[in-house]
N, CA, C and O atoms as a GROMACS GRO file, in nm:
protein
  252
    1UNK      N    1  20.976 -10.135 -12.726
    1UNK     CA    2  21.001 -10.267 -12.675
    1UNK      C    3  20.890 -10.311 -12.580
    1UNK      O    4  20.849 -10.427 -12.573
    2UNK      N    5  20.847 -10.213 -12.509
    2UNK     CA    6  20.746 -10.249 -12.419
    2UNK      C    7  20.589 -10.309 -12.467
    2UNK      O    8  20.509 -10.382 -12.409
    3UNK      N    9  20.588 -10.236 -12.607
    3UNK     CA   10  20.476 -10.289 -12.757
    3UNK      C   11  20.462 -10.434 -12.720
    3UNK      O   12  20.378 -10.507 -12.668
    4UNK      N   13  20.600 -10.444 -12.776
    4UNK     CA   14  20.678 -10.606 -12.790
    4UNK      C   15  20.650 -10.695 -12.722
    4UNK      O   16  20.576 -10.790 -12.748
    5UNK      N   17  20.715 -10.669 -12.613
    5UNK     CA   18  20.692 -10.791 -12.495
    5UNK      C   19  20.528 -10.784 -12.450
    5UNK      O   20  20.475 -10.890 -12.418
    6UNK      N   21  20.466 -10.684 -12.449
    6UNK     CA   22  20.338 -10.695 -12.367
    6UNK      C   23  20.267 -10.769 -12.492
    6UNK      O   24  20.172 -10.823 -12.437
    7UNK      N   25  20.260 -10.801 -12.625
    7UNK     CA   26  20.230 -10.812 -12.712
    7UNK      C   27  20.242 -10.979 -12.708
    7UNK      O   28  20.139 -11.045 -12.722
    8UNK      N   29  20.380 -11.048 -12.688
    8UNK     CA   30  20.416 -11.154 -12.640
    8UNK      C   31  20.368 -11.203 -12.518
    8UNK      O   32  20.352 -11.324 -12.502
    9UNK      N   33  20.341 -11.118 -12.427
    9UNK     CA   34  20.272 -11.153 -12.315
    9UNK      C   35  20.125 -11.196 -12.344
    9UNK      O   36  20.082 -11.294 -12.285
   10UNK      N   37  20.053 -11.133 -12.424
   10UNK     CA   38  19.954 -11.155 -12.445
   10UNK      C   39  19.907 -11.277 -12.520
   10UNK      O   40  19.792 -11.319 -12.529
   11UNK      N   41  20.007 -11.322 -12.568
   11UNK     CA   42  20.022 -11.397 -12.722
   11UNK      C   43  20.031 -11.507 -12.628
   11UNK      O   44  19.941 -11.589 -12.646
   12UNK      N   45  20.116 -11.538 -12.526
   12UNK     CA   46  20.179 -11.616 -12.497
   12UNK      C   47  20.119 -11.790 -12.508
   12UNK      O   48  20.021 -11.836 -12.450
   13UNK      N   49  20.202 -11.851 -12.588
   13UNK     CA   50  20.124 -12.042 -12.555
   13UNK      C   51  20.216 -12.127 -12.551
   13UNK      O   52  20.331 -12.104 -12.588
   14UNK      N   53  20.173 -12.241 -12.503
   14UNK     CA   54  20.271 -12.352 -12.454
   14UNK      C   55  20.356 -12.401 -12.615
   14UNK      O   56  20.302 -12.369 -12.721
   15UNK      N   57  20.479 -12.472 -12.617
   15UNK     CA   58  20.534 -12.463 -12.709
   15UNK      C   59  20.449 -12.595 -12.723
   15UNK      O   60  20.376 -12.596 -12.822
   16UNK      N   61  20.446 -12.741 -12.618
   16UNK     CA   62  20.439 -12.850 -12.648
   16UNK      C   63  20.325 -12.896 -12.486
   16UNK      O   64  20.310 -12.819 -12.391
   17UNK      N   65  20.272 -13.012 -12.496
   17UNK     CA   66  20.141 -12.998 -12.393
   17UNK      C   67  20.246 -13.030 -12.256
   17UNK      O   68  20.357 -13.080 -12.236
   18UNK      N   69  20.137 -12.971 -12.180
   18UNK     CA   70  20.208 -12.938 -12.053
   18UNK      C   71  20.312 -12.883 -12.007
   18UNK      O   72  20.367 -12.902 -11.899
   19UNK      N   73  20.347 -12.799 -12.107
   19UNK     CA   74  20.484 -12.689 -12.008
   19UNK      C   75  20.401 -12.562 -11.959
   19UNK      O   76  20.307 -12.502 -12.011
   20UNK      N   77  20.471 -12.542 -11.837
   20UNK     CA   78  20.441 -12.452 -11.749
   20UNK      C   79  20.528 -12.348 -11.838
   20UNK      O   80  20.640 -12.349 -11.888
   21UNK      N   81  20.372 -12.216 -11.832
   21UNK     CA   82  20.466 -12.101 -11.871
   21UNK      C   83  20.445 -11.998 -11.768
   21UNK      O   84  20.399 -11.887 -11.797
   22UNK      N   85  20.483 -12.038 -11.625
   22UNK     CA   86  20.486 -11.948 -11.549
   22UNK      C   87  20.628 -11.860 -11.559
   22UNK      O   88  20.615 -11.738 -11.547
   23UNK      N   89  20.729 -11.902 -11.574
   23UNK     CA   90  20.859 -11.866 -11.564
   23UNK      C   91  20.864 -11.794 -11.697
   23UNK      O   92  20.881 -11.674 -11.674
   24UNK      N   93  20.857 -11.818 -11.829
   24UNK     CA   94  20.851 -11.704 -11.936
   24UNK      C   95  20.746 -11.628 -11.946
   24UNK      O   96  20.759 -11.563 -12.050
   25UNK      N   97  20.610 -11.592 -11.871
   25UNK     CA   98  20.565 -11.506 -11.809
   25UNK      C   99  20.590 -11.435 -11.729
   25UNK      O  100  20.518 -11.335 -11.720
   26UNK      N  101  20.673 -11.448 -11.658
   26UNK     CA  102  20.748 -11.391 -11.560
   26UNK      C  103  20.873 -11.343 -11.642
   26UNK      O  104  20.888 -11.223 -11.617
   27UNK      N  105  20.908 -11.359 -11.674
   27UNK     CA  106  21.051 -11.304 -11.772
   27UNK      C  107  21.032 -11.209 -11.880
   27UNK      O  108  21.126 -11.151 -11.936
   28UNK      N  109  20.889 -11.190 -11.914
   28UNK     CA  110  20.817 -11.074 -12.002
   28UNK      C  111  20.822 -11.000 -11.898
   28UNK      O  112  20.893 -10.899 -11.899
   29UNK      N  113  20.756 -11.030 -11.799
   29UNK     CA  114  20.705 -10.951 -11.675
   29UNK      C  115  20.834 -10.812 -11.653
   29UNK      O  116  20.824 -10.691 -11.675
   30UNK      N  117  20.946 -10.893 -11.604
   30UNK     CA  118  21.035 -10.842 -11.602
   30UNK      C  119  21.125 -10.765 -11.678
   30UNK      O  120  21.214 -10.685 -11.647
   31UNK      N  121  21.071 -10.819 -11.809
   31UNK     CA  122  21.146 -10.712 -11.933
   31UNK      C  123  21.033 -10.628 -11.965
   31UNK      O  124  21.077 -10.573 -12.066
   32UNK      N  125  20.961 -10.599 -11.955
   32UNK     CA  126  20.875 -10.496 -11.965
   32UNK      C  127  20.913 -10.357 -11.851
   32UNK      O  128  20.931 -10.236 -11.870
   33UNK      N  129  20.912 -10.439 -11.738
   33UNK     CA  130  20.927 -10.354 -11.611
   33UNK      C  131  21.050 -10.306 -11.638
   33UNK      O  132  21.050 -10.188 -11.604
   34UNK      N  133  21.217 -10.354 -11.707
   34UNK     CA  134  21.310 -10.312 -11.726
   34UNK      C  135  21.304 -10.226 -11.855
   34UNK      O  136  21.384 -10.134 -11.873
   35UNK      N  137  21.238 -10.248 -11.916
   35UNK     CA  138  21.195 -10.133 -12.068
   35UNK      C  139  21.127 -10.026 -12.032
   35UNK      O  140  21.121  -9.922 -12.097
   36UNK      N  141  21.080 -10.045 -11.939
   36UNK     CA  142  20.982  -9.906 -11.855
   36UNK      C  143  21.083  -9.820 -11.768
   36UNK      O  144  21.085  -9.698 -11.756
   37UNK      N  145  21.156  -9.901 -11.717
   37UNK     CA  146  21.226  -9.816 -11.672
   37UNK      C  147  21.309  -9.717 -11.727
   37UNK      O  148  21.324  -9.603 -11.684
   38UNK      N  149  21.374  -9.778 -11.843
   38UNK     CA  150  21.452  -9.766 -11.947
   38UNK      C  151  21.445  -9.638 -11.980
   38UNK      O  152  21.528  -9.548 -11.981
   39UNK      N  153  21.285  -9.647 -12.017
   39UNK     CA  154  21.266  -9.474 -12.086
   39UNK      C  155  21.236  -9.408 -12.020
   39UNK      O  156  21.287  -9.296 -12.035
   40UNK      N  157  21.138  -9.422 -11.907
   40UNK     CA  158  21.167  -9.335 -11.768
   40UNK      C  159  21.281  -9.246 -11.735
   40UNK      O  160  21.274  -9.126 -11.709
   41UNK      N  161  21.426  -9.346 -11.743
   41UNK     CA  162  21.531  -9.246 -11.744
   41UNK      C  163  21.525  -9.183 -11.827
   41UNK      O  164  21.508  -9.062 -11.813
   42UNK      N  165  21.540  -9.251 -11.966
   42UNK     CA  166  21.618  -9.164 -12.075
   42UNK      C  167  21.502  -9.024 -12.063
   42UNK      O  168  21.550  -8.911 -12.066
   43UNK      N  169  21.371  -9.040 -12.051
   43UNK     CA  170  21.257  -8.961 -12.050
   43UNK      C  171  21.316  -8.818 -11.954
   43UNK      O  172  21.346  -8.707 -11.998
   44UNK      N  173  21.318  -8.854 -11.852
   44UNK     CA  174  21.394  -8.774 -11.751
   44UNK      C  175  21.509  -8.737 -11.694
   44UNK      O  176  21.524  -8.667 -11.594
   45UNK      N  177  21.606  -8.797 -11.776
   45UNK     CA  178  21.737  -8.732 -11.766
   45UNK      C  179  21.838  -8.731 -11.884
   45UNK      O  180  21.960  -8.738 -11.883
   46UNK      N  181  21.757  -8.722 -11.978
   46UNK     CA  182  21.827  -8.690 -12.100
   46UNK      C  183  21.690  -8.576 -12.178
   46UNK      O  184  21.735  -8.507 -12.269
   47UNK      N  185  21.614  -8.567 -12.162
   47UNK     CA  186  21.510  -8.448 -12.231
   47UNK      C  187  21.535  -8.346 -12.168
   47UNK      O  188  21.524  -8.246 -12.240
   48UNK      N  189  21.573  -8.317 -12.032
   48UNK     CA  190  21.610  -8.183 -11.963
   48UNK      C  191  21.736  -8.156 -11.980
   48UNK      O  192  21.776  -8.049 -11.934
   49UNK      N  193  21.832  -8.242 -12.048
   49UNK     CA  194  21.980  -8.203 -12.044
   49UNK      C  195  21.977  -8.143 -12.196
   49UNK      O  196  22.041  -8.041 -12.222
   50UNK      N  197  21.908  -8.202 -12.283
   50UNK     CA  198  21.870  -8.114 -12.425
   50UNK      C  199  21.746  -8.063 -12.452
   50UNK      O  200  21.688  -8.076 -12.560
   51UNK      N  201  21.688  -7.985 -12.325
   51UNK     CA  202  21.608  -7.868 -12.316
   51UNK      C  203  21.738  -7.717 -12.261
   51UNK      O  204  21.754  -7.601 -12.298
   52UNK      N  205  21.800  -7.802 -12.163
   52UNK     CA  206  21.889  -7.702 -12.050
   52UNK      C  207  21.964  -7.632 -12.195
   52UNK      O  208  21.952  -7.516 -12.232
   53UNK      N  209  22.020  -7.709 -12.243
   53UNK     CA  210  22.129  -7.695 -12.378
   53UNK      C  211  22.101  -7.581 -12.472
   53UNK      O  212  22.180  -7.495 -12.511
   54UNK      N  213  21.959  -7.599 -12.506
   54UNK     CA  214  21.876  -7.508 -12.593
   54UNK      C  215  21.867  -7.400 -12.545
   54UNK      O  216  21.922  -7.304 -12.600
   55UNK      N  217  21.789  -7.385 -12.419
   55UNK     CA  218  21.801  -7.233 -12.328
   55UNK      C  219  21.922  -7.156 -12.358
   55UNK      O  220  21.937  -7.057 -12.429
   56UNK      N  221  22.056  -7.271 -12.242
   56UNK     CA  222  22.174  -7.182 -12.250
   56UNK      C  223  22.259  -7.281 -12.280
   56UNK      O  224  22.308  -7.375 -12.217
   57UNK      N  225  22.270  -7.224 -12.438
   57UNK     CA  226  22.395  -7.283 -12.503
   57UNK      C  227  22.520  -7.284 -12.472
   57UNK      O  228  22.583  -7.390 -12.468
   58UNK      N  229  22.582  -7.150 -12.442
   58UNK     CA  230  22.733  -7.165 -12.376
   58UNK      C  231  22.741  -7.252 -12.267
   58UNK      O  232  22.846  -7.316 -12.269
   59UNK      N  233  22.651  -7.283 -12.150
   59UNK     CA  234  22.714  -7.356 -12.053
   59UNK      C  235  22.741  -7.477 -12.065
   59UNK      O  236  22.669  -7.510 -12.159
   60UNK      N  237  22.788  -7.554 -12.038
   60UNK     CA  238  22.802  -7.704 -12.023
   60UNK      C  239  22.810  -7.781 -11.921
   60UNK      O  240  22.891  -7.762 -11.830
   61UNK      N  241  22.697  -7.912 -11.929
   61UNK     CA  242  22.634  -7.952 -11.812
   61UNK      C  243  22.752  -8.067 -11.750
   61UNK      O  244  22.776  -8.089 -11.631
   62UNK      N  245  22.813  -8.129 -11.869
   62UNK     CA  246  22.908  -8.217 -11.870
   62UNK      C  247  23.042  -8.184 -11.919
   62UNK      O  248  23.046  -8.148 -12.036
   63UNK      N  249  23.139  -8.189 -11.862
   63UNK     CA  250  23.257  -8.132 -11.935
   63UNK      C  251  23.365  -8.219 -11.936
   63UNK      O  252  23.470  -8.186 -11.992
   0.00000   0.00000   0.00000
């Protein structure tokens, strides 16, 4: 997703003359930064919970 929007960001043009595209520049802005975050978590707290798993199978992290 982050492809996506930065892709759109880049792309970005007025639909019709003179609209300001500060505000849907800013709204990529922000969905990028929320897609980054996104996998950040999943990156770091879901890859060590199915690494932990693999090690030691009997325990359980969540029950």
């Amino acid at each position: 997703m982050i492809i996506i929007f930065s892709y759109w960001y880049a792309t970005l043009e007025p639909s019709y003359p003179g609209e300001d595209l500060f505000m849907a520049g800013l709204g990529l802005m922000v969905a990028i930064f929320v897609s980054l975050v996104a996998f950040l978590t999943c990156l770091f707290v879901i890859v060590p919970i199915n690494s932990y798993q693999r090690i030691h199978p009997t325990k359980k992290i969540i029950s």
